[in-house]
Structure formats: C-alpha cells, structure tokens
Backbone as ProteinMPNN parsed JSONL, in Angstrom:
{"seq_chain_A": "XXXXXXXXXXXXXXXXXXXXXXXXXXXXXXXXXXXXXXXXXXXXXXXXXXXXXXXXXXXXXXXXXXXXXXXXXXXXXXXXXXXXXXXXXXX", "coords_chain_A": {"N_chain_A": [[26.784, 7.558, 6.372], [23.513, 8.071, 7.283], [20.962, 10.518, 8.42], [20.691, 12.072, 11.658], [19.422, 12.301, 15.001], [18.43, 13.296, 17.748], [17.109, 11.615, 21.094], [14.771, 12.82, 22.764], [13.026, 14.545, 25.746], [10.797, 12.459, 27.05], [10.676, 10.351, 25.293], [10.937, 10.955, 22.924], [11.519, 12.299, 19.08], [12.318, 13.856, 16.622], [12.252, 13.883, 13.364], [14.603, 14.724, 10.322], [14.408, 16.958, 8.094], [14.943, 16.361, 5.474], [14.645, 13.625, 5.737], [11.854, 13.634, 6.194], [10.67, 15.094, 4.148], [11.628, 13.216, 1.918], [10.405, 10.749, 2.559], [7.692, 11.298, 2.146], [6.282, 12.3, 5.135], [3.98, 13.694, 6.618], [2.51, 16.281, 9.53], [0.838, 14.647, 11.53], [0.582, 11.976, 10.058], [0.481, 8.586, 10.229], [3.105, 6.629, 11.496], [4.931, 3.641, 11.434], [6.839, 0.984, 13.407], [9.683, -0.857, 13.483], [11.522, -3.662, 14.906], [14.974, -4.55, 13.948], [17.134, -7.122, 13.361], [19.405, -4.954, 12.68], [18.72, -2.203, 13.605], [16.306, 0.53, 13.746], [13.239, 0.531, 11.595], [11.517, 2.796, 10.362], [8.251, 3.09, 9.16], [6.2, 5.179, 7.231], [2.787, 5.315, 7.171], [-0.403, 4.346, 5.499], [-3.772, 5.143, 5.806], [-6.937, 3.779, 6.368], [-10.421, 3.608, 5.289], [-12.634, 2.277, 6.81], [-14.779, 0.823, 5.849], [-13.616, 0.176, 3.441], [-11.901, -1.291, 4.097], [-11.631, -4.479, 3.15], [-10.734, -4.12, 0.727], [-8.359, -3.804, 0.847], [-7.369, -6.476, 1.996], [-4.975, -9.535, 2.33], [-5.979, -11.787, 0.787], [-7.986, -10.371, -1.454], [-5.843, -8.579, -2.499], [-4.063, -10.331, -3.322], [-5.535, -11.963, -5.278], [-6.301, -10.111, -6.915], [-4.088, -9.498, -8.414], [-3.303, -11.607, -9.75], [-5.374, -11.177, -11.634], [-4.568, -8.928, -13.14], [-2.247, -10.031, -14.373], [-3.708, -11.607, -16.163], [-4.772, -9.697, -17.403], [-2.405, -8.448, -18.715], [-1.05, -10.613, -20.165], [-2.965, -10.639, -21.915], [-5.098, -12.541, -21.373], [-7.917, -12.605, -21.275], [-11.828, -11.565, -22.593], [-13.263, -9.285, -24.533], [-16.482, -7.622, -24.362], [-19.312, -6.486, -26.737], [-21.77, -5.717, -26.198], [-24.036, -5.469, -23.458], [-26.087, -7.686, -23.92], [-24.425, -9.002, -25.719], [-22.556, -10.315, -23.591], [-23.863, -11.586, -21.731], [-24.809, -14.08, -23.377], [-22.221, -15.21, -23.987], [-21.892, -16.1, -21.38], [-23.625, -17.963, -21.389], [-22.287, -19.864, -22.958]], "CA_chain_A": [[25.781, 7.519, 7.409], [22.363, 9.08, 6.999], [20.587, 11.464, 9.085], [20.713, 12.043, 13.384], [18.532, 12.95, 15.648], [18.595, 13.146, 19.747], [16.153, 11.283, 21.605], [14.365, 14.018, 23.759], [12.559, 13.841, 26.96], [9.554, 11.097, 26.897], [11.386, 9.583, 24.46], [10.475, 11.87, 21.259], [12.646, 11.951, 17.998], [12.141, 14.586, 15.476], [12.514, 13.307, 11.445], [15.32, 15.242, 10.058], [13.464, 17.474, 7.049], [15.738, 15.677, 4.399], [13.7, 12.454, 5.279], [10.694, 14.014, 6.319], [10.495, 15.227, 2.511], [12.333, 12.328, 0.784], [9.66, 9.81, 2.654], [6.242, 12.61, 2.306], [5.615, 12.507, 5.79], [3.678, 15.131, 7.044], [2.398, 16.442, 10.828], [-0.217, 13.818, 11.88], [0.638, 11.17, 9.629], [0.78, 7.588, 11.356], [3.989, 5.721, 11.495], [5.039, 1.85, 12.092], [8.145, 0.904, 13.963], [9.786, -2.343, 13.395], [12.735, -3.411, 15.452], [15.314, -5.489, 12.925], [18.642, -6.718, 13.836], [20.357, -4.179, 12.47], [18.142, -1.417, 13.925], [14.263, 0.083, 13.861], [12.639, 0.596, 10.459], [10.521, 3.552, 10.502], [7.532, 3.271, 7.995], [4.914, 6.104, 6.806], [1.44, 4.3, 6.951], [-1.468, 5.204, 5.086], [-5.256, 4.371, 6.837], [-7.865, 3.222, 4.797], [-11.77, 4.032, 5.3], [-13.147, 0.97, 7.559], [-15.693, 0.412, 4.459], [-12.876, -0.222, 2.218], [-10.721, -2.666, 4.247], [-11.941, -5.455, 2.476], [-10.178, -4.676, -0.603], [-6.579, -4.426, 1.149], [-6.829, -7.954, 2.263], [-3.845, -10.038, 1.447], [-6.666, -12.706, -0.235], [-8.271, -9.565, -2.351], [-4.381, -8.087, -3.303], [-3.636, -11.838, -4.605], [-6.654, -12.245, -6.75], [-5.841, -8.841, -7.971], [-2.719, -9.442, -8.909], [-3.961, -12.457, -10.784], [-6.029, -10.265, -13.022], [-3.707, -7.944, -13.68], [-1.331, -11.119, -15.071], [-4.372, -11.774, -17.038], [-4.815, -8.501, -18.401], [-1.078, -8.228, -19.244], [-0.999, -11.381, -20.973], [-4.065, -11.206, -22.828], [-6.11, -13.399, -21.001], [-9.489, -11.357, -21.831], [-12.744, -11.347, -23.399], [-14.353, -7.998, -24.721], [-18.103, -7.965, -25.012], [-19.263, -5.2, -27.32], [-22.669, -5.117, -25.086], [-24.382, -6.528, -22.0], [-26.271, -9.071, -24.31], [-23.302, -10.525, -25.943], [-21.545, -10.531, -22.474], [-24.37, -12.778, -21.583], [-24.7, -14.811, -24.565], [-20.829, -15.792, -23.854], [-21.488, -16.747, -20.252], [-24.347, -19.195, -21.38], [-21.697, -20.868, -23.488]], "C_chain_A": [[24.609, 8.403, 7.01], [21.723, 10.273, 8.309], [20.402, 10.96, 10.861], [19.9, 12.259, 13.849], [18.705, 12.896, 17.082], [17.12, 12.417, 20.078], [15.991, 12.542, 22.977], [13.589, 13.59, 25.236], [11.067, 12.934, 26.732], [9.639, 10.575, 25.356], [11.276, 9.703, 22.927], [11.545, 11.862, 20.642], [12.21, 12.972, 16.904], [13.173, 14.121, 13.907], [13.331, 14.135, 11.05], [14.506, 15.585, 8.827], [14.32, 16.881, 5.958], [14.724, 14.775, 4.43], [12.516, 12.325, 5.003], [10.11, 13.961, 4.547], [10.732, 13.729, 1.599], [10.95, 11.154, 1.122], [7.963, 10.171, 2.743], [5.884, 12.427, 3.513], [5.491, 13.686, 7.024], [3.14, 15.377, 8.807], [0.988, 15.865, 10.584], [-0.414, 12.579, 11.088], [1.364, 10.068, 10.869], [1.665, 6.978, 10.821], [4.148, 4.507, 12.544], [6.658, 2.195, 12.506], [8.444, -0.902, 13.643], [11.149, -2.672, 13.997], [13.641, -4.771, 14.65], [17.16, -5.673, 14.119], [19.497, -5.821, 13.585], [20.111, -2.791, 13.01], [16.787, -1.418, 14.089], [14.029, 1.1, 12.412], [11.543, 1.447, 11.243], [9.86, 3.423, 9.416], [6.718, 4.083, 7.913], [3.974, 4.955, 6.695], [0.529, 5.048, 6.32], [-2.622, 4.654, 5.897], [-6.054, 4.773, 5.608], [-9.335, 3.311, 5.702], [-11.805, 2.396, 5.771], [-14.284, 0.361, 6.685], [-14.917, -0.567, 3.5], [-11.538, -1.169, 2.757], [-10.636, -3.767, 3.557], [-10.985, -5.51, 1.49], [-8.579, -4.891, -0.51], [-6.462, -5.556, 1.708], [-5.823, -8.669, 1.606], [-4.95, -11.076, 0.121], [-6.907, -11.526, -1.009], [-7.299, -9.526, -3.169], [-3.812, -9.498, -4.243], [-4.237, -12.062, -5.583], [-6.151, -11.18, -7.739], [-4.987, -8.735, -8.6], [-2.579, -10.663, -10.527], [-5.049, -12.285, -11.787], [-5.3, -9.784, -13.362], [-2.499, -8.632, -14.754], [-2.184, -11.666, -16.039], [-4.413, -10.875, -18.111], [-3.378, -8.314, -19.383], [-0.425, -9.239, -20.9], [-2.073, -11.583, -22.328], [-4.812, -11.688, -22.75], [-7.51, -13.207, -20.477], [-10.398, -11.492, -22.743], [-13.674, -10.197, -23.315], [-15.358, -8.157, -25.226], [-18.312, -6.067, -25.591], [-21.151, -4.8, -27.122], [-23.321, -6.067, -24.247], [-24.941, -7.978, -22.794], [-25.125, -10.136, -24.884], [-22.611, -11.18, -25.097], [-22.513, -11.892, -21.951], [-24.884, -13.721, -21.778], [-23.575, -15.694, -24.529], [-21.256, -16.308, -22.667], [-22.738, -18.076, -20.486], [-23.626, -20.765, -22.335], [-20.906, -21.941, -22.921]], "O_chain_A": [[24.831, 9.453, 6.407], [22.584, 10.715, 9.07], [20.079, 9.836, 11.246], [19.074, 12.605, 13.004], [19.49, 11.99, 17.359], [16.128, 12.646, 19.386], [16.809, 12.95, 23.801], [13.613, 12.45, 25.701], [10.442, 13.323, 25.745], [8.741, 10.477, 24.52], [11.455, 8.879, 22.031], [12.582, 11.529, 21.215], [11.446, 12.367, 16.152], [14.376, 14.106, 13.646], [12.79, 15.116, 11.559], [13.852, 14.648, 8.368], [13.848, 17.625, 5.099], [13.882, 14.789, 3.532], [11.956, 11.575, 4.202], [9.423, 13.128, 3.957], [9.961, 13.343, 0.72], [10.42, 10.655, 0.13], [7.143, 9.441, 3.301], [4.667, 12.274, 3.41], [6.239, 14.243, 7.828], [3.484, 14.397, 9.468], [0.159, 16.305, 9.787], [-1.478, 11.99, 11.284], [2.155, 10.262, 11.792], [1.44, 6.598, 9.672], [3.803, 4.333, 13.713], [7.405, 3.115, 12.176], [7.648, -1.84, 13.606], [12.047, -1.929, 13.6], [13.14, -5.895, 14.691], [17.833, -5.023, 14.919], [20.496, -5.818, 14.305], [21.089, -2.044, 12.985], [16.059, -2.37, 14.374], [14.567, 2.195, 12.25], [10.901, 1.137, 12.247], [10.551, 3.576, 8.409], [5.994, 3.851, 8.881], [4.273, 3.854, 6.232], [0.516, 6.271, 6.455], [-2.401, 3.707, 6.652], [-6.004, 5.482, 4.603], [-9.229, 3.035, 6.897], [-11.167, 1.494, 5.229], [-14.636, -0.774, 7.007], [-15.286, -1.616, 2.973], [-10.569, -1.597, 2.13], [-9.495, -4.139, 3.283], [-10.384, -6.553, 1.232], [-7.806, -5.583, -1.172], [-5.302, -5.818, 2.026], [-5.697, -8.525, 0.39], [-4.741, -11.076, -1.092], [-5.832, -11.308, -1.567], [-7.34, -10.064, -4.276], [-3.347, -9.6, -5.378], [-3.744, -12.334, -6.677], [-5.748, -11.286, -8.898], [-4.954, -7.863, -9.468], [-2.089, -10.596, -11.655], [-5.483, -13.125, -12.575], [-5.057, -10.277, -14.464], [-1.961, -8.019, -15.675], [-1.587, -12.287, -16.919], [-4.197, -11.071, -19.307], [-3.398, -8.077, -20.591], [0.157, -8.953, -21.946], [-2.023, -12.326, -23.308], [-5.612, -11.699, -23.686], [-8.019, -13.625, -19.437], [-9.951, -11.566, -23.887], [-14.557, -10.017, -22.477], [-15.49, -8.694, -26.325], [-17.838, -5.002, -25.195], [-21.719, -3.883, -27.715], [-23.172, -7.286, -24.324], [-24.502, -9.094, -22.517], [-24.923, -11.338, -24.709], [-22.072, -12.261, -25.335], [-22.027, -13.013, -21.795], [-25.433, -14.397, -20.908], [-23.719, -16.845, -24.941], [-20.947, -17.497, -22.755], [-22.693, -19.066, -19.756], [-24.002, -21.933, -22.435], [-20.432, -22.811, -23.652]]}, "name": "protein", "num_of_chains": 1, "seq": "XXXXXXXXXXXXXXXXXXXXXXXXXXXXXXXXXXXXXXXXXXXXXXXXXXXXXXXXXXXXXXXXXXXXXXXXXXXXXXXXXXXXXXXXXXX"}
C-alpha cells in the first residue's frame, strides 16, 4: 500500500512528504484530480504563459513530434548560408 492521509475538515488532505518529494510538488503548485475506477489520480500541473499556449496545442505537439522523427531519421537539409537556403527552396 502506499501512503495515508485523513481527510480534514472542508475536506483538505495533506500530501504525505514521501510523495510530496518523489512527485516535486511544492506549496502553491496547481494540481488536477481525476476520478478513475479504481480511485482519484492526483496530478502536479505546470501553467504556461497565456502568450505561449499556442505551442502546447495537441495540433503544434503532433507536428513537433513529426520533426523530431525527421530529425532522428535523417530527414534534413543543411544550408551552409541564407543564400544557399534560398537557392534550394527555388528548386
């Protein structure tokens, strides 16, 4: 079994410092709840600058991922300066 806790009055729960540590979360960090059949999934969340939502979109994270399978594989062309880069794209 892993770690206990009491539910307190207005229905508070203090993180047992084992998990606290094992999962980094610290005082004022925001957590998700998820209720599963088998229980409730506590998650640490991070928050992201309202500028920079854009790039955690699931469409963004897919493309990205599809570079990164490029890069891995090889599927790359290095220009060795801006004119040759756009010398290649007139081809």
């Amino acid at each position: 079994m892993g770690s206990a806790t009491k539910v307190q009055r207005n229905f508070q729960i203090t993180l047992p410092a084992a998990i606290r540590k094992q999962a980094h979360v610290r005082v004022g960090d925001l957590v998700d709840f998820e209720v599963r059949d088998d229980g409730i999934l506590i998650k640490p969340m991070a928050t992201v600058e309202r500028s920079q939502l854009w790039f955690w979109t699931k469409r963004w994270q897919d493309e990205e991922r599809k570079v990164q399978q490029d890069f891995r594989k090889g599927r790359v062309k290095v220009s060795k300066s801006a004119e040759d880069f756009l010398d290649e794209l007139d081809k």
